[in-house]
N, CA, C and O atoms as a CHARMM CRD file, in Angstrom:
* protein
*
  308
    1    1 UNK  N    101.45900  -5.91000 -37.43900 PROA 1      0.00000
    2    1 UNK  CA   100.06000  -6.06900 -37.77600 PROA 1      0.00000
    3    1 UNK  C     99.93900  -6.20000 -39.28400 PROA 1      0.00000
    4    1 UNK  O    100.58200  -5.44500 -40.01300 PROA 1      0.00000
    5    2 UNK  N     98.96700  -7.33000 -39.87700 PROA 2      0.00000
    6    2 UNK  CA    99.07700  -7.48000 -41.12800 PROA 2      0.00000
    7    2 UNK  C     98.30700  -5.97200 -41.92000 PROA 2      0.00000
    8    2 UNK  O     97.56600  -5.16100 -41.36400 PROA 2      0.00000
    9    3 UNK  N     98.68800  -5.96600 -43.07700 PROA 3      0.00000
   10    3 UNK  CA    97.84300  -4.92000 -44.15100 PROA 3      0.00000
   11    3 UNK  C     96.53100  -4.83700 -43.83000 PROA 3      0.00000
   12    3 UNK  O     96.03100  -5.41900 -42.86800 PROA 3      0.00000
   13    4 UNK  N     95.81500  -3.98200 -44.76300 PROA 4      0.00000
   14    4 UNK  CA    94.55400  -3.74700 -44.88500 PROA 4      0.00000
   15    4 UNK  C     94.00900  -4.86400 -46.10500 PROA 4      0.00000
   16    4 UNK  O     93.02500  -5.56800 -46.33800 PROA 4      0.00000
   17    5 UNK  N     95.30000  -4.53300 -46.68600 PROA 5      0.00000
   18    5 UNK  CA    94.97300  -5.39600 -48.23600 PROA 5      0.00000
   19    5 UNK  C     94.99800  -6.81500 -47.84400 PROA 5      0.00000
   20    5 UNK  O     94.02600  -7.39000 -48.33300 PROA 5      0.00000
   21    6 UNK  N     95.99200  -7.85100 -46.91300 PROA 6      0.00000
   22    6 UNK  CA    95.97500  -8.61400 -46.39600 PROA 6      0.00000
   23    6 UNK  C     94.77000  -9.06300 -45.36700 PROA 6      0.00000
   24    6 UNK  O     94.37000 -10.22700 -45.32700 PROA 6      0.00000
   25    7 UNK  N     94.54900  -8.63100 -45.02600 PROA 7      0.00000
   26    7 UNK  CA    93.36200  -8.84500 -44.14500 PROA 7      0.00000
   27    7 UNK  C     92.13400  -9.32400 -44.89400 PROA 7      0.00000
   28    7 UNK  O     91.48300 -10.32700 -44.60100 PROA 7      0.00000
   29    8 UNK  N     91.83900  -8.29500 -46.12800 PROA 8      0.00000
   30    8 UNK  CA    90.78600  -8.45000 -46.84400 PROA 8      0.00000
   31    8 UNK  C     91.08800  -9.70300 -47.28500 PROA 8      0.00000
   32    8 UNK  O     90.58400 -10.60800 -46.62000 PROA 8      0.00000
   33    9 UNK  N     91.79500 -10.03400 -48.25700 PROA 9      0.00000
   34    9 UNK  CA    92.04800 -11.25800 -48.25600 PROA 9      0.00000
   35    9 UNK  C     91.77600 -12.92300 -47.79300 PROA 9      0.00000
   36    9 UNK  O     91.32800 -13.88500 -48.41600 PROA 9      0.00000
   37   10 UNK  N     92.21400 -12.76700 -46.56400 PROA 10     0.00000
   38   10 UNK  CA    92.61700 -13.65500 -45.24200 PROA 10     0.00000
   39   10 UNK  C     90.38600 -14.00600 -45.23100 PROA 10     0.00000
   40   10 UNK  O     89.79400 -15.08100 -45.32900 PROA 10     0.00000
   41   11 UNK  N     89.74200 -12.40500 -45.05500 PROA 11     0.00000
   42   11 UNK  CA    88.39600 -12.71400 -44.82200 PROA 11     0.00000
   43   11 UNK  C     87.97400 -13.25000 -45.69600 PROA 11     0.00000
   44   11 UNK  O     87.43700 -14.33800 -45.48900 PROA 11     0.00000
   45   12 UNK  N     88.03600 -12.71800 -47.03400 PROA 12     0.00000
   46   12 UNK  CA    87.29000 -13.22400 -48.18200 PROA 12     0.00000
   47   12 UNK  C     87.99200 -15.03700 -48.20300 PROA 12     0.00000
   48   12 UNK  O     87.47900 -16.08700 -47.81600 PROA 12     0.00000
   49   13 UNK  N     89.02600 -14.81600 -48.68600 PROA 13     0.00000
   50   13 UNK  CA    89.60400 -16.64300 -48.80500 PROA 13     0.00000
   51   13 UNK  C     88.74800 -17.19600 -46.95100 PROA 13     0.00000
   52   13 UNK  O     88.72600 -18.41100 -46.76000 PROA 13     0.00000
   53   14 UNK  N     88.42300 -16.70100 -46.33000 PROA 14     0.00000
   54   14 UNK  CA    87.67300 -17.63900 -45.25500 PROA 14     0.00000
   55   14 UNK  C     86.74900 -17.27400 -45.38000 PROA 14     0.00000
   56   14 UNK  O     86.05600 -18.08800 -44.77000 PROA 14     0.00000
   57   15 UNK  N     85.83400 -16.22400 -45.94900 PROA 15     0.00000
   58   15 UNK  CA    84.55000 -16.93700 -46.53800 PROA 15     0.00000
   59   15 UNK  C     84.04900 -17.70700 -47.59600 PROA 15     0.00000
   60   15 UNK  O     82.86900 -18.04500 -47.69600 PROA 15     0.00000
   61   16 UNK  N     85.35800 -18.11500 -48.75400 PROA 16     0.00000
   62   16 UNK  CA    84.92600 -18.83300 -49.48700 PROA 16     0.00000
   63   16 UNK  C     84.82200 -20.09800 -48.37400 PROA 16     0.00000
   64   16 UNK  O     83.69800 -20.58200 -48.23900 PROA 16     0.00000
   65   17 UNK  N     85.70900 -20.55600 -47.72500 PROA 17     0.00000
   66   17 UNK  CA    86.13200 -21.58800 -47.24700 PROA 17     0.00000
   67   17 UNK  C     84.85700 -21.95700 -46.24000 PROA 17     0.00000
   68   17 UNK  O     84.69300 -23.12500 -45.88900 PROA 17     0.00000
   69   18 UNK  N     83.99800 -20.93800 -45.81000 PROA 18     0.00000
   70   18 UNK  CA    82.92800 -21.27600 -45.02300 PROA 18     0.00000
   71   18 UNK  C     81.92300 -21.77600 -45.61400 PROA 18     0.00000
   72   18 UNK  O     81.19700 -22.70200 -45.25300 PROA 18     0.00000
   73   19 UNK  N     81.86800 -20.68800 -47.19900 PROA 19     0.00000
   74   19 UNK  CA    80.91900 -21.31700 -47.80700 PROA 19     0.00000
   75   19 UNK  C     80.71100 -22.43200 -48.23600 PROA 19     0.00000
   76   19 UNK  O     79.61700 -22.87700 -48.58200 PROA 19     0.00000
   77   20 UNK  N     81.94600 -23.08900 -48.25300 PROA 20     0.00000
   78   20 UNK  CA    82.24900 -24.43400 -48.92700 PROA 20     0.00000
   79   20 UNK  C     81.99800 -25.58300 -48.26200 PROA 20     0.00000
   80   20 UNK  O     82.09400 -26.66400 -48.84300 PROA 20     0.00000
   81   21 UNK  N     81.68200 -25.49900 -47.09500 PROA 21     0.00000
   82   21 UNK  CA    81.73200 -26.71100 -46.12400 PROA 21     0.00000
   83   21 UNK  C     80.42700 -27.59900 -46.38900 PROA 21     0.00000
   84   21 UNK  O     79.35600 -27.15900 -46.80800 PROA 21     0.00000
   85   22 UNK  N     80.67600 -28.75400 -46.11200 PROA 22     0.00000
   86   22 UNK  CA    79.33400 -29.53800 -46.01500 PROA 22     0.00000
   87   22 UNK  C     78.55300 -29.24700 -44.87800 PROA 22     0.00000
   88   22 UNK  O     78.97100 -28.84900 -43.79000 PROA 22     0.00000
   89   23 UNK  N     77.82800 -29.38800 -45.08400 PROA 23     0.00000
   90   23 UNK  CA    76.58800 -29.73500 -43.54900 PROA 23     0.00000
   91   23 UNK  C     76.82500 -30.83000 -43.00900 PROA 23     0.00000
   92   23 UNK  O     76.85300 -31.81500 -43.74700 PROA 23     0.00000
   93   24 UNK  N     76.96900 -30.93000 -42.15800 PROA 24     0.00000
   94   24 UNK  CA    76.85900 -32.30800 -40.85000 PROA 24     0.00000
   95   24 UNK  C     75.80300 -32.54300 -40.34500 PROA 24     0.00000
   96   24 UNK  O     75.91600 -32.22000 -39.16300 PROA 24     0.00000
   97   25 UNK  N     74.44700 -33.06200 -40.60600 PROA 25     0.00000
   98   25 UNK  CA    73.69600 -33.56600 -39.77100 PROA 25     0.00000
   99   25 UNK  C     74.04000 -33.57100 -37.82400 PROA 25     0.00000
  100   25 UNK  O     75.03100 -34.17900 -37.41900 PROA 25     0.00000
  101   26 UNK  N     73.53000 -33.17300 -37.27800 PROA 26     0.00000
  102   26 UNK  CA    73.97100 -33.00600 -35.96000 PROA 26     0.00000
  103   26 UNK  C     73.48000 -34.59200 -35.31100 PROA 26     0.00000
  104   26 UNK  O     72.42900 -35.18800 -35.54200 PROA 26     0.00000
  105   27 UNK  N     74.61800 -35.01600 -34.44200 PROA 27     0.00000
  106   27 UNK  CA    74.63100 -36.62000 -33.92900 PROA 27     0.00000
  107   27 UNK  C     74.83200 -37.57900 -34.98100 PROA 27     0.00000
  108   27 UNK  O     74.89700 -38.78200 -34.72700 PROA 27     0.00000
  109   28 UNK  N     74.94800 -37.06100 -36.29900 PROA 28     0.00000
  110   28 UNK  CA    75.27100 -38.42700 -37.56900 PROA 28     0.00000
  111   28 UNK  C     76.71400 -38.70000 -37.28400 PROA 28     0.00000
  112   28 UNK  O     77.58400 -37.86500 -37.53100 PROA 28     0.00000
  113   29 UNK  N     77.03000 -40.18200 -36.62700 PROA 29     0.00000
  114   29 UNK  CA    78.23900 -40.24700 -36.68500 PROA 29     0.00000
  115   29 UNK  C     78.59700 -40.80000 -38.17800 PROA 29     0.00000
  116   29 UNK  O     79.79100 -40.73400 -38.47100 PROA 29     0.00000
  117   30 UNK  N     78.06000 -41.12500 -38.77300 PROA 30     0.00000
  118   30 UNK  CA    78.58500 -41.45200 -40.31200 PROA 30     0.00000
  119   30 UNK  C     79.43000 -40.41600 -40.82800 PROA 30     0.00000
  120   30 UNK  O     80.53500 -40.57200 -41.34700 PROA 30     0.00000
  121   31 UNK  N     78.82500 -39.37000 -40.64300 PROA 31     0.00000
  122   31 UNK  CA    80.42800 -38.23000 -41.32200 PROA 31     0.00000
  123   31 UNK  C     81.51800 -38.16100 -40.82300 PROA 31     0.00000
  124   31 UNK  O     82.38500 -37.42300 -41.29200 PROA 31     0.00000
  125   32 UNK  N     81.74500 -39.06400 -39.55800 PROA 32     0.00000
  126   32 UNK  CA    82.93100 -39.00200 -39.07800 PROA 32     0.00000
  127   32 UNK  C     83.38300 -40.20300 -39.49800 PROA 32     0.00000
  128   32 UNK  O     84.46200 -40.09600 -40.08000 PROA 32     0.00000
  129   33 UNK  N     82.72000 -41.96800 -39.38000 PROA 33     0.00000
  130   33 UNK  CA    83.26400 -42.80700 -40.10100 PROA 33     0.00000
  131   33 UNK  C     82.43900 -43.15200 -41.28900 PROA 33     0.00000
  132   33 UNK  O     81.22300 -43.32700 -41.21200 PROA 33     0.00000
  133   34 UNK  N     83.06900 -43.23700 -42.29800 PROA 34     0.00000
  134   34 UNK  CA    82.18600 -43.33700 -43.51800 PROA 34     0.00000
  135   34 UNK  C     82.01000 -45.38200 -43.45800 PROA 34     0.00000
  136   34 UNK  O     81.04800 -45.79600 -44.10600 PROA 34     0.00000
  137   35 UNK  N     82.43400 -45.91800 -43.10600 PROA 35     0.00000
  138   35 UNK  CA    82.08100 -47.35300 -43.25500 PROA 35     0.00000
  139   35 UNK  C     80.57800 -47.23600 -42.67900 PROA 35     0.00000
  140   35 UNK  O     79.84400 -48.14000 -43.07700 PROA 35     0.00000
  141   36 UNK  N     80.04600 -46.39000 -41.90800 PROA 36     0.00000
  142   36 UNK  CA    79.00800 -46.37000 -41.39800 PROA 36     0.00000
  143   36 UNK  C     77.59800 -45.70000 -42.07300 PROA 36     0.00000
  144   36 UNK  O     76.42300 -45.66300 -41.70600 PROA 36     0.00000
  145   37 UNK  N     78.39500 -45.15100 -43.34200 PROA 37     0.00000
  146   37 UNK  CA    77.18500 -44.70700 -44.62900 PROA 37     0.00000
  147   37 UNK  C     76.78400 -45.69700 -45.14200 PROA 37     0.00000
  148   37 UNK  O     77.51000 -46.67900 -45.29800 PROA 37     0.00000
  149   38 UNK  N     74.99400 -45.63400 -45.67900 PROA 38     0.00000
  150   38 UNK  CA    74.66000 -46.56400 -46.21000 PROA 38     0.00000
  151   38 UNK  C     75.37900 -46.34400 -47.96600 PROA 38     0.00000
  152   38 UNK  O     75.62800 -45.32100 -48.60400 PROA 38     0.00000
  153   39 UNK  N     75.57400 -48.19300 -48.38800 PROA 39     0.00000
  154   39 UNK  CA    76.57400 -48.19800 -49.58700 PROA 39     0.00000
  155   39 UNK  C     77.71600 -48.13100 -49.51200 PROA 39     0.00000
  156   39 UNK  O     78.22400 -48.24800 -50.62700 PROA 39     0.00000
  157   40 UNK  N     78.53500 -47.97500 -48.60400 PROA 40     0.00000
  158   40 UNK  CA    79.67600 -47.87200 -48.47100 PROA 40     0.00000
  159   40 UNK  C     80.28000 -49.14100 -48.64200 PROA 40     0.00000
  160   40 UNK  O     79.92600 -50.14000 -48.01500 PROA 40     0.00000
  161   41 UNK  N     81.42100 -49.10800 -49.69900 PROA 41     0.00000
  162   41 UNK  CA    82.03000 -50.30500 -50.02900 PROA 41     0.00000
  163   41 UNK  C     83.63100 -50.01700 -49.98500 PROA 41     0.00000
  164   41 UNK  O     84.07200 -49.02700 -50.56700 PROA 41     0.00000
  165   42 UNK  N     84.48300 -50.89800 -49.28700 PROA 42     0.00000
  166   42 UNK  CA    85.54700 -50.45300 -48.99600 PROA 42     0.00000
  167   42 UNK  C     86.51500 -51.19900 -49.98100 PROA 42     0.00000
  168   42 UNK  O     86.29600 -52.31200 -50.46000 PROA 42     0.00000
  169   43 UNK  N     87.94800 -50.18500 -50.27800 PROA 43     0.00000
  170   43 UNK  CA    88.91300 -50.43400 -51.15000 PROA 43     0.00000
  171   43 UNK  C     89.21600 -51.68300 -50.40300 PROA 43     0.00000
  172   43 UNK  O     88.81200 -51.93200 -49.26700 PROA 43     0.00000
  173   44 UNK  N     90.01400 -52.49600 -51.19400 PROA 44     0.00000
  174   44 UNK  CA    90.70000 -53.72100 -50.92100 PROA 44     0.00000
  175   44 UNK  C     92.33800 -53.25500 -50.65400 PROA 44     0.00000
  176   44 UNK  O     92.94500 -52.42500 -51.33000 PROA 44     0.00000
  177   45 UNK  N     92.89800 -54.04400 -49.44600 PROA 45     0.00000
  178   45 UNK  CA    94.19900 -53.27900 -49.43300 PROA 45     0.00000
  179   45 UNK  C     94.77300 -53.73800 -51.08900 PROA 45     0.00000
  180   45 UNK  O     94.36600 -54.21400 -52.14800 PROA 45     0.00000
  181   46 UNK  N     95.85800 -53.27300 -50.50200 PROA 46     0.00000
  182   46 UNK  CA    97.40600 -53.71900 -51.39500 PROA 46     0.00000
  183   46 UNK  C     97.78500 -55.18700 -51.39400 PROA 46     0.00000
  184   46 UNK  O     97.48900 -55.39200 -50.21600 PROA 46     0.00000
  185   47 UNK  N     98.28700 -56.55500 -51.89900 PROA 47     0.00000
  186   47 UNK  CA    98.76200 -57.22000 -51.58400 PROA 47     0.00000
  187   47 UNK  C     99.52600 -56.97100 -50.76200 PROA 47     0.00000
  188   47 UNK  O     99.38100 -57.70600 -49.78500 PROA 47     0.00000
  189   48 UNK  N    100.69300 -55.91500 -50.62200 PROA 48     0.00000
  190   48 UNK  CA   101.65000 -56.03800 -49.82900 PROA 48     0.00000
  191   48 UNK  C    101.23500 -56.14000 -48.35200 PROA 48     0.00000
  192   48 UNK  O    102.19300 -56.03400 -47.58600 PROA 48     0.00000
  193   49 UNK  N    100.16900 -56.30200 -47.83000 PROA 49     0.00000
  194   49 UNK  CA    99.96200 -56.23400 -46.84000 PROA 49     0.00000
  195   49 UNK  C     99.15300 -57.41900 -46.49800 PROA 49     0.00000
  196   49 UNK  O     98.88300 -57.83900 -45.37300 PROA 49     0.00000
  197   50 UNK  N     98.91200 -57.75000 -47.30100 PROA 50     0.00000
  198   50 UNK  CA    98.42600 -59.87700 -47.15000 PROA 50     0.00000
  199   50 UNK  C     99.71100 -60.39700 -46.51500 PROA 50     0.00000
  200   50 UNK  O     99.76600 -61.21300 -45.59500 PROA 50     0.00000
  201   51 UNK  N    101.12200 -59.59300 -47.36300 PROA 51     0.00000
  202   51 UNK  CA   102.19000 -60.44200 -47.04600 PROA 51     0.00000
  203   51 UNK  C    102.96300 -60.09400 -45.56100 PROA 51     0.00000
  204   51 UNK  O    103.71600 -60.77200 -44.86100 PROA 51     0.00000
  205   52 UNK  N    102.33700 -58.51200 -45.39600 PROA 52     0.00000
  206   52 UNK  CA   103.20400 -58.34100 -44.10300 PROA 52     0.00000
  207   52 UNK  C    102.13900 -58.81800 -42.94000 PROA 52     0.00000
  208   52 UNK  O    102.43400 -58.60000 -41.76500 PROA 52     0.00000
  209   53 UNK  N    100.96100 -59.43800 -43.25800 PROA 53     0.00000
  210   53 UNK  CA   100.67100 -59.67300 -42.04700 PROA 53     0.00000
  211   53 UNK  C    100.84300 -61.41700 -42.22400 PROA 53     0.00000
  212   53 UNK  O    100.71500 -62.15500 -41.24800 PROA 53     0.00000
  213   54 UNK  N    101.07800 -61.81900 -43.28400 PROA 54     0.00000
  214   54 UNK  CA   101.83400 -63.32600 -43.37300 PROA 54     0.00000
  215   54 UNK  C    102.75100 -63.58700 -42.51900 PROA 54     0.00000
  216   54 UNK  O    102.83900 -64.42300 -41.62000 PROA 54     0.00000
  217   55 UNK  N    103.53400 -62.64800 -42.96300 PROA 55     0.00000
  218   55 UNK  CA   105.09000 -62.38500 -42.20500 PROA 55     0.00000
  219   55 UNK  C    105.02700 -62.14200 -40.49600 PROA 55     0.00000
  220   55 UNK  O    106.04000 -62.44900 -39.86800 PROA 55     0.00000
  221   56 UNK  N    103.89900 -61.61900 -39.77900 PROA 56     0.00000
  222   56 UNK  CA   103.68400 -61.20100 -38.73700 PROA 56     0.00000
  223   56 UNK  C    103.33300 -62.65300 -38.19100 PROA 56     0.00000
  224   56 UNK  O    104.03600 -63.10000 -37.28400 PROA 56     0.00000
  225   57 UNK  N    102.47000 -63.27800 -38.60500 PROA 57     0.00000
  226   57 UNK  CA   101.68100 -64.60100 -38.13500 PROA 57     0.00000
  227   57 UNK  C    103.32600 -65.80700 -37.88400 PROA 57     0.00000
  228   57 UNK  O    103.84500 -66.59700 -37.09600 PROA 57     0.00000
  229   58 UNK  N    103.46800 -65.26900 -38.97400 PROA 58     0.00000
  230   58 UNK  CA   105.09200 -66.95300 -39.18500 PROA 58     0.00000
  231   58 UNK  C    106.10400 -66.45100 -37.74800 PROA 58     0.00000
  232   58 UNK  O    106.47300 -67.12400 -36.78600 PROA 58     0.00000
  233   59 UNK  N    106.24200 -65.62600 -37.94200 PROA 59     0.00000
  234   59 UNK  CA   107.38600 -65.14300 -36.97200 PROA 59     0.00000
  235   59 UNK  C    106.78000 -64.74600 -35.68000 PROA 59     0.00000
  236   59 UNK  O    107.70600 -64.52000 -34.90200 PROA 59     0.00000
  237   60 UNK  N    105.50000 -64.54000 -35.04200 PROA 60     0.00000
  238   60 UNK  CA   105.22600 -64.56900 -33.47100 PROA 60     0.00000
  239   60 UNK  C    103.80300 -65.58200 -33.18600 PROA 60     0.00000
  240   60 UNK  O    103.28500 -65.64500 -32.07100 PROA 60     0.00000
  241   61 UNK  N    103.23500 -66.41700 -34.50000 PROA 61     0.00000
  242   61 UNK  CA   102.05300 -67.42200 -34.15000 PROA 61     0.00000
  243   61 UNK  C    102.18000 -67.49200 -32.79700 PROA 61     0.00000
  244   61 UNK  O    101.30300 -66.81100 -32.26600 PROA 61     0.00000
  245   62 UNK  N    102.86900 -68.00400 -32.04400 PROA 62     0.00000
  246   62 UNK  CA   102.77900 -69.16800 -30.88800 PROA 62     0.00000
  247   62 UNK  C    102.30400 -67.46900 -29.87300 PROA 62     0.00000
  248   62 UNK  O    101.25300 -67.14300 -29.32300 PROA 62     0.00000
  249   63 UNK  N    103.33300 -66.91600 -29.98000 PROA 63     0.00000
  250   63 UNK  CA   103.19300 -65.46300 -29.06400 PROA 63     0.00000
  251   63 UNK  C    101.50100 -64.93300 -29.55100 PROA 63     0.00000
  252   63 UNK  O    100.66000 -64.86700 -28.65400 PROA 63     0.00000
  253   64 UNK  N    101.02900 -64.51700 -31.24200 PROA 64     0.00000
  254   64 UNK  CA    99.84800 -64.18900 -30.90800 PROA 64     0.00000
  255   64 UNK  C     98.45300 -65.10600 -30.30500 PROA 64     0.00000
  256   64 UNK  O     97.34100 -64.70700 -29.96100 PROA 64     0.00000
  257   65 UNK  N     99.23400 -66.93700 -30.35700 PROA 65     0.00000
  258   65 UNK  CA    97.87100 -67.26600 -30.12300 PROA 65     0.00000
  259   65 UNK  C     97.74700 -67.66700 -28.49400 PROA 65     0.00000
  260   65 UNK  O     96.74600 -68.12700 -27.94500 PROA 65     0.00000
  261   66 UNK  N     99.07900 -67.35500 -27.85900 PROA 66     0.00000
  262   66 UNK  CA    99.17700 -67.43200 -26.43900 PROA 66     0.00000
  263   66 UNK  C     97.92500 -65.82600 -25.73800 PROA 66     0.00000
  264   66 UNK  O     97.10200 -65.61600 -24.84700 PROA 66     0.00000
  265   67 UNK  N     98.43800 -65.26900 -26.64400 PROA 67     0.00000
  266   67 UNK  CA    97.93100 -63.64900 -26.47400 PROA 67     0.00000
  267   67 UNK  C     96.43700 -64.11000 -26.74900 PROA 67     0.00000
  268   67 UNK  O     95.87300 -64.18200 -25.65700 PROA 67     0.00000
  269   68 UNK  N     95.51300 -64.47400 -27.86000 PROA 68     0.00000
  270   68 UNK  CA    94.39600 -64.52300 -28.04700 PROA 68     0.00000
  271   68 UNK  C     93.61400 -65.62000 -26.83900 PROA 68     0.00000
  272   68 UNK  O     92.45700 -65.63600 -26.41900 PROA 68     0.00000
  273   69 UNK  N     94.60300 -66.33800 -26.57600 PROA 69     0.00000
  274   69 UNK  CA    93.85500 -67.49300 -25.74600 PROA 69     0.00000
  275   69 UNK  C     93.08900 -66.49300 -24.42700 PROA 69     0.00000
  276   69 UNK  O     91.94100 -66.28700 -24.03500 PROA 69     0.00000
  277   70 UNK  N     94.70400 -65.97500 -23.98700 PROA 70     0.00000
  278   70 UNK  CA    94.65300 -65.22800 -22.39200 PROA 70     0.00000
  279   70 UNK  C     93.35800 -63.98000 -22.87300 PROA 70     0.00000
  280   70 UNK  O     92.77500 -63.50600 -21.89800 PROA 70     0.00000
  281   71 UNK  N     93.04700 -63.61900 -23.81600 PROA 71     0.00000
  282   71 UNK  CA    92.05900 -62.50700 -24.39200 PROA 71     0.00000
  283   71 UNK  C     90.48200 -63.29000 -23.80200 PROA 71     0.00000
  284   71 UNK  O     89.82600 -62.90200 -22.83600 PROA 71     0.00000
  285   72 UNK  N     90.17300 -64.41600 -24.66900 PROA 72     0.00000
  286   72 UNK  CA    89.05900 -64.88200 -24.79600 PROA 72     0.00000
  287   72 UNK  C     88.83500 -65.66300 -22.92800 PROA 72     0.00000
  288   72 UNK  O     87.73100 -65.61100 -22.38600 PROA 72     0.00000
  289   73 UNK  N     90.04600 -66.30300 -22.23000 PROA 73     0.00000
  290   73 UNK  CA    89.78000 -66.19300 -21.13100 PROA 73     0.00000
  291   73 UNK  C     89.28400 -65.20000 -20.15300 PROA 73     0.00000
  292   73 UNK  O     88.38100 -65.46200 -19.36000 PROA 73     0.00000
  293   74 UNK  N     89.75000 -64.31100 -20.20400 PROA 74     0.00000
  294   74 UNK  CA    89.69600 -62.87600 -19.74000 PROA 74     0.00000
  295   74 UNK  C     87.95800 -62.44200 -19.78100 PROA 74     0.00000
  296   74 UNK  O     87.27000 -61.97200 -18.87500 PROA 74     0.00000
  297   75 UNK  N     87.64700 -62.74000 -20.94800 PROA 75     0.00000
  298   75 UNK  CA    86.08300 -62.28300 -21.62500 PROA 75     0.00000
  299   75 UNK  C     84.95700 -63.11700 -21.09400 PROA 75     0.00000
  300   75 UNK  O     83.74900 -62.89000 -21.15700 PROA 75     0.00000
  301   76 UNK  N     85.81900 -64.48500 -20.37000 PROA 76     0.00000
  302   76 UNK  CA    84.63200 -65.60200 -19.94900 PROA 76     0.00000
  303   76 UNK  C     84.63400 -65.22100 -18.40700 PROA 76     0.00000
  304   76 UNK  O     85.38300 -65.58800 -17.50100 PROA 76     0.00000
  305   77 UNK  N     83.24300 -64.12000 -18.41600 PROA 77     0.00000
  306   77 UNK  CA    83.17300 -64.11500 -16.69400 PROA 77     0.00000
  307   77 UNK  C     81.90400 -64.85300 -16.50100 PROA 77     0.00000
  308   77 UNK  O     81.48200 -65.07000 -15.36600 PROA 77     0.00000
């Protein structure tokens, strides 16, 4: 069983930690995705990732656009 002195501790460091929290609006899903706050402007990736999805397109095109075709068929009921 932990200390007395430990314990105190453990409470106080978790009531700072309670005190600290934001409020959540109850049903705002915006605090869960922020693209969904008003103003929200999103980072731009990395180049490196222009190139790995370059790299993705060159080496399976025919496979993803066989895949997108059978998608958009699928969707035409």
């Amino acid at each position: 069983m932990a200390s007395p002195v430990a314990l105190s501790l453990l409470r106080r460091r978790g009531l700072r930690y309670a005190s600290t929290q934001t409020h959540k609006a109850s049903g705002d899903i915006s605090s869960v995705f922020p693209s969904l706050q008003p103003g929200y402007k999103p980072k731009p990736l990395a180049p490196r990732f222009a190139e790995l999805k370059k790299g993705i397109f060159e080496q399976n095109g025919a496979a993803l656009t066989r895949s997108y075709d059978r998608l958009l068929q699928s969707k035409r009921v």
